[in-house]
N, C-alpha and C positions, 0 to 999 in steps of 0.2 A: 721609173717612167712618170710616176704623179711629181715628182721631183721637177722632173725637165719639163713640166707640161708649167708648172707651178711660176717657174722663172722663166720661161718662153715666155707666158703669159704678161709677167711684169716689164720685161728687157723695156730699155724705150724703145718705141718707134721709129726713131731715128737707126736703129740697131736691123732691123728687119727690112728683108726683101720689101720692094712694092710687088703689090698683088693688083691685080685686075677689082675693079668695084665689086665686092659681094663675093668672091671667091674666098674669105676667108670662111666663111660659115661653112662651107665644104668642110675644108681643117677641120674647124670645130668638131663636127658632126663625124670625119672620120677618127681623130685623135682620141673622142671621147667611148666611140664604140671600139676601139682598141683596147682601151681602159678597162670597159666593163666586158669584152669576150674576155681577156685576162682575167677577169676576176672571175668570171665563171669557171677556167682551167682553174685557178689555186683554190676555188672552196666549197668542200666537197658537200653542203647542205644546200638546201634553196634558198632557208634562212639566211642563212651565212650570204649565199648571193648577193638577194634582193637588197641585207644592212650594205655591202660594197655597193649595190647601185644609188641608194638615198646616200651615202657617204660623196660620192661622185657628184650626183646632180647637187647637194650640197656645195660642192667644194669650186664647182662651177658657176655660181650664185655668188659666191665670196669672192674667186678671181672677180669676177665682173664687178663688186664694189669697189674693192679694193682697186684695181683701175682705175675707178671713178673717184678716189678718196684718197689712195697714197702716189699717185704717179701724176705727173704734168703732160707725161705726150701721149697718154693711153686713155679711153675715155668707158664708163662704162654702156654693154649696149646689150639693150632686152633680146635682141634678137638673135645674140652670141650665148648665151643663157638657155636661150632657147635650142636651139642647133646644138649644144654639151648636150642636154636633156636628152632629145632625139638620137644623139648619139649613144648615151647610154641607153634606154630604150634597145636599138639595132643591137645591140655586144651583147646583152641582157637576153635576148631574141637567142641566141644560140646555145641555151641550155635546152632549149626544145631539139637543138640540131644533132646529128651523129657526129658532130665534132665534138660533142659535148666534153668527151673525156678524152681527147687528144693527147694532152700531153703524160696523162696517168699510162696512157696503153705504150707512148715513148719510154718514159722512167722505168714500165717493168721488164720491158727489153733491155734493158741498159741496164 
């Protein structure tokens, strides 16, 4: 998933849907807390968590460089940075939830 999120992120512009103005930060904001509840299903400390959530909001900071610095039709935007962040935040937010352990109480059924 950080894979495809990684080269979605760089594809050119030319390459992607048009979107309505400002609809992309939705994306952001859901992609990235998909990211971090994922990360909360695969590790089993809070520690472990929270290093996958700074890894995240890290790695959401660099796309947006990196946009700004190795691509021509991508630009980068504080606001998409921001919307990754809140996103992981929200996926991060689900270790409080009883979904907590989802996918542990699947695998021991299985």
């Amino acid at each position: 998933m950080i894979a495809a999120v990684i080269v979605g992120s760089l594809l050119p512009a030319l390459l992607l849907p048009d979107l309505p103005p400002g609809s992309d930060k939705l994306e952001h904001l859901l992609g990235y807390a998909i990211l971090s509840a994922t990360a909360v299903q695969l590790f089993g400390t809070r520690a472990a968590v929270l290093r996958a959530g700074m890894f995240l909001v890290a790695l959401g900071v660099a796309i947006e460089i990196a946009q700004g610095t190795l691509t021509s039709t991508r630009s980068m935007d504080v606001n998409d940075a921001i919307a990754n962040t809140l996103g992981v935040c929200l996926g991060l937010a689900s270790v409080l939830s009883p979904m907590r352990d989802a996918l542990l109480r699947v695998d021991r059924r299985a």
